[in-house]
MARLO-436571 format. One line per field, with one value per residue: z negated, y negated, x of N, C-alpha, C in turn. Coordinates in pm, whole numbers, plus 50000, padded with zeros to 5 digits. Each point is the difference from the previous one (the first is absolute). Last residue first. Layout:
N
npz <- (Z, ...)
npy <- (Y, ...)
npx <- (X, ...)
capz <- (Z, ...)
capy <- (Y, ...)
capx <- (X, ...)
cpz <- (Z, ...)
cpy <- (Y, ...)
cpx <- (X, ...)
REM end
This chain:
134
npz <- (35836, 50382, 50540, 50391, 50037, 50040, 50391, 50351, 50205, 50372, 50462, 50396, 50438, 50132, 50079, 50360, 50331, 50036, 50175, 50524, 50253, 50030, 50338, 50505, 50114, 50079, 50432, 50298, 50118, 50289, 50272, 49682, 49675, 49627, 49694, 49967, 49859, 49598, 49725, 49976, 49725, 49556, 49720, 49893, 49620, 49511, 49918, 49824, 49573, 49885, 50163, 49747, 49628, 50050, 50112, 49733, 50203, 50489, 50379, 50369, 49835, 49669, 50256, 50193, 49680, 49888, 50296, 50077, 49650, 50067, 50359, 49856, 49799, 50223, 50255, 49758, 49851, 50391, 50245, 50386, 50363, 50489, 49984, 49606, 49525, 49848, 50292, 50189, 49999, 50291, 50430, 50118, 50101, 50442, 50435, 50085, 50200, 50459, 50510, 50468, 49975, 49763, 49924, 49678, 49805, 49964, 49713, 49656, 49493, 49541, 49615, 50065, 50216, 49785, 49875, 50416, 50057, 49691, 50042, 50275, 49829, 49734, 50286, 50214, 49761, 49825, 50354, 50095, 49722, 50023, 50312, 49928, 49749, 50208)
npy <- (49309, 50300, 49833, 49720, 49563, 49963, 50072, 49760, 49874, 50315, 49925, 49794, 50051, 49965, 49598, 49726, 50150, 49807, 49589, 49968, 50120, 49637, 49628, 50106, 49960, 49578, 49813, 50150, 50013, 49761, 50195, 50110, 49789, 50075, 50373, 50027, 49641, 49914, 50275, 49947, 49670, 50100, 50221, 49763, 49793, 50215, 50136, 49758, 49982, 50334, 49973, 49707, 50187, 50198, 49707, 49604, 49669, 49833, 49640, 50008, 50155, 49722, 49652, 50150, 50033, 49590, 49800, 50222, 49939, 49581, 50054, 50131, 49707, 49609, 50084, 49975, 49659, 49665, 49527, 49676, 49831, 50178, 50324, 50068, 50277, 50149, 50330, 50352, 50426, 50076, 50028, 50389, 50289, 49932, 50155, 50482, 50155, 49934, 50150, 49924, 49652, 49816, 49873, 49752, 49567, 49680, 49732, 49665, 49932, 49921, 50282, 50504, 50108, 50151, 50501, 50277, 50021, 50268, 50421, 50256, 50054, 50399, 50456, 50070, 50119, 50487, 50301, 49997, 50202, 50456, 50215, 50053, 50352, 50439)
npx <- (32373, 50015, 50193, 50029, 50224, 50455, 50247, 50146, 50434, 50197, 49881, 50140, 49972, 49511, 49809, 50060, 49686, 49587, 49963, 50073, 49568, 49678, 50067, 49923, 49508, 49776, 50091, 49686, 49526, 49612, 49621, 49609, 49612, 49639, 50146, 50478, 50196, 49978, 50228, 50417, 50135, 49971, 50362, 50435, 49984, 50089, 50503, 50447, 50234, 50322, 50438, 50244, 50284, 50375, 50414, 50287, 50364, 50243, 49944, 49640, 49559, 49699, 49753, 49608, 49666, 49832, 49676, 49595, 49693, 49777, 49661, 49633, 49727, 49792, 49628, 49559, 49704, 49716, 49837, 49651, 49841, 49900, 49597, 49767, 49930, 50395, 50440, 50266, 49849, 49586, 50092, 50109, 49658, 49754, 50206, 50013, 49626, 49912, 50209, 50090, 50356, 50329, 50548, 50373, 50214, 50444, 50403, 50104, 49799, 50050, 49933, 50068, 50428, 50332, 50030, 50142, 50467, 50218, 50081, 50373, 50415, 50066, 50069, 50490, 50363, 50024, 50099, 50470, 50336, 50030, 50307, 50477, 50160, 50040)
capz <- (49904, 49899, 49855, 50058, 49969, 49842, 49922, 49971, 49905, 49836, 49885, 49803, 50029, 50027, 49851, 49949, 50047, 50010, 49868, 49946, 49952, 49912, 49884, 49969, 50015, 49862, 49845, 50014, 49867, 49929, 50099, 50023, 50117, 50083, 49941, 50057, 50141, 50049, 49981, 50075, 50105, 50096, 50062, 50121, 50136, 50059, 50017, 50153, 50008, 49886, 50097, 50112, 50000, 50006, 50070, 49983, 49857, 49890, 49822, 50075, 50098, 49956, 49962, 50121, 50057, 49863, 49986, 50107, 49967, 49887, 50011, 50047, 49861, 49940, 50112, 50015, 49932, 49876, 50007, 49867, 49882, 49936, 50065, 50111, 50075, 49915, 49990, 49993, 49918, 49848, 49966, 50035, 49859, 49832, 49979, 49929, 49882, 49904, 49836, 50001, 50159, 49894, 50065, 50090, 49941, 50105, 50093, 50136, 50111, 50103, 49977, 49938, 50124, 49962, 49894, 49908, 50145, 49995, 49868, 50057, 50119, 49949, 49882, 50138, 50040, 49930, 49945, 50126, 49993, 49899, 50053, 50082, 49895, 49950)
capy <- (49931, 49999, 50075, 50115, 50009, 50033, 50104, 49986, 49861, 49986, 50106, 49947, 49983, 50143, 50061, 49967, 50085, 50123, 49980, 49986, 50141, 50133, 49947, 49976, 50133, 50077, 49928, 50043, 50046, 49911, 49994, 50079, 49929, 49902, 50019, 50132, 49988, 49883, 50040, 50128, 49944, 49911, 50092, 50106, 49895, 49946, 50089, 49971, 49845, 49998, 50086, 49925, 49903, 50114, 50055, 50099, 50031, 50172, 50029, 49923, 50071, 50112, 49955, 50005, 50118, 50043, 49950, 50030, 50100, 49968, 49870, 50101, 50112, 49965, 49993, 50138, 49990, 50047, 50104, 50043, 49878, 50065, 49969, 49990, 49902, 50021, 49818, 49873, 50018, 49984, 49857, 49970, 50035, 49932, 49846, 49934, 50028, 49894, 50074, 50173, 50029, 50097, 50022, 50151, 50068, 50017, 50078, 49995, 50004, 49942, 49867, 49936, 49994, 49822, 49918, 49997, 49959, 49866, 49932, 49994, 49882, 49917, 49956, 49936, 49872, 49895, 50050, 49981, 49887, 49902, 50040, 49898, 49911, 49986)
capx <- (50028, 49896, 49998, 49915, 49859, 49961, 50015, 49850, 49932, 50071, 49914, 50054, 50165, 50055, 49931, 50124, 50143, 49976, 49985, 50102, 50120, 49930, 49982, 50140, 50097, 49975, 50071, 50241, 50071, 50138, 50097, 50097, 50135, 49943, 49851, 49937, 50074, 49921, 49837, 50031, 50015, 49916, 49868, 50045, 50012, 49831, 49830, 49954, 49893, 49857, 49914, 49977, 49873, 49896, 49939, 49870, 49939, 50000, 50114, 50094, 50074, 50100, 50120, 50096, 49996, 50026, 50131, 50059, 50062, 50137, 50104, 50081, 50045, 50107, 50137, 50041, 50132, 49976, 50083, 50071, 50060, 50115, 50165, 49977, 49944, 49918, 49915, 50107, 50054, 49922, 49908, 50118, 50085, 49935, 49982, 50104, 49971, 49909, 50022, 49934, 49880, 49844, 49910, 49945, 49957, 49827, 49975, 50062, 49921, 50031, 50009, 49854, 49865, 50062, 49989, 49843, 49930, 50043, 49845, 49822, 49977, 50028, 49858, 49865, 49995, 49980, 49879, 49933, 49951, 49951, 49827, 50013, 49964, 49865)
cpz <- (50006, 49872, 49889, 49882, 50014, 50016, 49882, 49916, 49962, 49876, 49925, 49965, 49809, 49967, 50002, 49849, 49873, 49936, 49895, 49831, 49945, 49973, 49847, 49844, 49981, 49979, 49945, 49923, 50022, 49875, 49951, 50127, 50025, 50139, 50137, 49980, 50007, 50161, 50066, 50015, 50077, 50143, 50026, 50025, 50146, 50134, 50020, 50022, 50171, 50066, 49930, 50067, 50123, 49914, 50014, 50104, 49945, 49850, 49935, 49889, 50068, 50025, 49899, 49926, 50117, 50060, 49879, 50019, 50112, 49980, 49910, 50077, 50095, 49912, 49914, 50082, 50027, 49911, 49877, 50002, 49895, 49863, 50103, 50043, 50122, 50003, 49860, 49966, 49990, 49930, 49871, 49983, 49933, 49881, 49889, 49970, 49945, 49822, 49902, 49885, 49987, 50153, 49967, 50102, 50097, 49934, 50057, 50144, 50092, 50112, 50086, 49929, 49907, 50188, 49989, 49920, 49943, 50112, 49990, 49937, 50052, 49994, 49953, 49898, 50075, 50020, 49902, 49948, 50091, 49996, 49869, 50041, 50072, 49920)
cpy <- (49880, 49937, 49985, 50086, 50103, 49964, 49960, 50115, 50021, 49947, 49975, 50097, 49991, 49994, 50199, 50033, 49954, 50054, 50139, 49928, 49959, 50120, 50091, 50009, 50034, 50086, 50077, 49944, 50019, 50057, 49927, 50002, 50106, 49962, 49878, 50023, 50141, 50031, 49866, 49998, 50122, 49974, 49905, 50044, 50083, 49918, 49976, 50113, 50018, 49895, 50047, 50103, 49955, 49930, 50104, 50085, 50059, 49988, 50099, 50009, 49982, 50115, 50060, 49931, 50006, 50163, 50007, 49895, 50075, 50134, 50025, 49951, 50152, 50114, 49984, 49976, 50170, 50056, 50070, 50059, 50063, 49830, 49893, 49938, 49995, 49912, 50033, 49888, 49869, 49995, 50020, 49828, 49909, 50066, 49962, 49875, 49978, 50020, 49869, 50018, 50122, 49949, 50089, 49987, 50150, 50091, 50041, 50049, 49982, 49999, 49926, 49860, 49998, 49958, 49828, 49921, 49967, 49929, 49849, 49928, 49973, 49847, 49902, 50001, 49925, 49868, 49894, 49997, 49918, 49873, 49899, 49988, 49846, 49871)
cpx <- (49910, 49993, 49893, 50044, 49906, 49834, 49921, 49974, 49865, 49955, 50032, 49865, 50058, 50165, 50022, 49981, 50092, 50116, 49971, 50009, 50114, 50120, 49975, 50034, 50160, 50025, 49938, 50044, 50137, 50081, 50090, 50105, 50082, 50074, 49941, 49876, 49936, 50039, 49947, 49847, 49964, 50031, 49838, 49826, 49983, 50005, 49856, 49873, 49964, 49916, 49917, 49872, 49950, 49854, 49861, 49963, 49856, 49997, 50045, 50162, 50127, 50050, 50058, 50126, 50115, 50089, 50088, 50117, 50066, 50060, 50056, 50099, 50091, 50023, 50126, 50154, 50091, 50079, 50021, 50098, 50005, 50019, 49974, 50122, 50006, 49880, 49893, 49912, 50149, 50174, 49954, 49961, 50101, 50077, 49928, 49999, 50172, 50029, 49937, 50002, 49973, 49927, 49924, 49884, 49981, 49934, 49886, 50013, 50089, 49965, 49997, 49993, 49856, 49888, 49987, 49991, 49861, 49898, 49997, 49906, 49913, 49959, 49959, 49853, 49914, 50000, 49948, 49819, 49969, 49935, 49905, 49800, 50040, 49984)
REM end
């Protein structure tokens, strides 16, 4: 199990990384929104600021940095059960944006959501004191 682990943590990890350093750089193809107007302006309102594509807006970078921040104290395993704190709001956007407007492109997010699911399941442990009554 603890080979499955860190399999899990690494590939998470790499993933963000990937993303993450893609909301700077733009390397990778944006998703196809053929048929899905209302993701495309979403998804435009939340990379450009002004008239795409010369502006740019500060939403992509603020989640970029915290999707690379996040994958590299995966990759280090450091902070872990922090790490899978900070990935949530992300995780559960990406899931609600892909199922409210794009739903044939919810597989990364989905991915993304359980195995941030599972590995925050795996260090409960670590979450004990925040759910005590002390």
């Amino acid at each position: 199990m603890k080979i499955f682990h860190l399999i899990l943590r690494l590939g998470l990890g790499l993933l963000l990384l990937t993303f993450g350093f893609n909301k700077f750089f733009w390397f990778l193809a944006d998703f196809d929104f053929t048929g899905f107007p209302e993701a495309e302006h979403l998804f435009n309102a939340l990379r450009f600021s002004g008239e795409a594509p010369t502006g740019k807006g500060y939403l992509m970078d603020a989640v970029g940095l915290t999707e690379i921040v996040v994958g590299a104290l995966l990759v280090v395993k450091k902070w872990v059960p922090f790490a899978l704190v900070m990935l949530v709001p992300i995780s559960l956007n990406l899931v609600l944006f892909h199922l409210f407007v794009n739903l044939p492109n919810i597989g990364p997010a989905a991915l993304v959501f359980l195995v941030n699911g599972y590995l925050m399941y795996v260090h409960r442990s670590s979450y004990r004191t925040l759910f005590s009554s002390e």
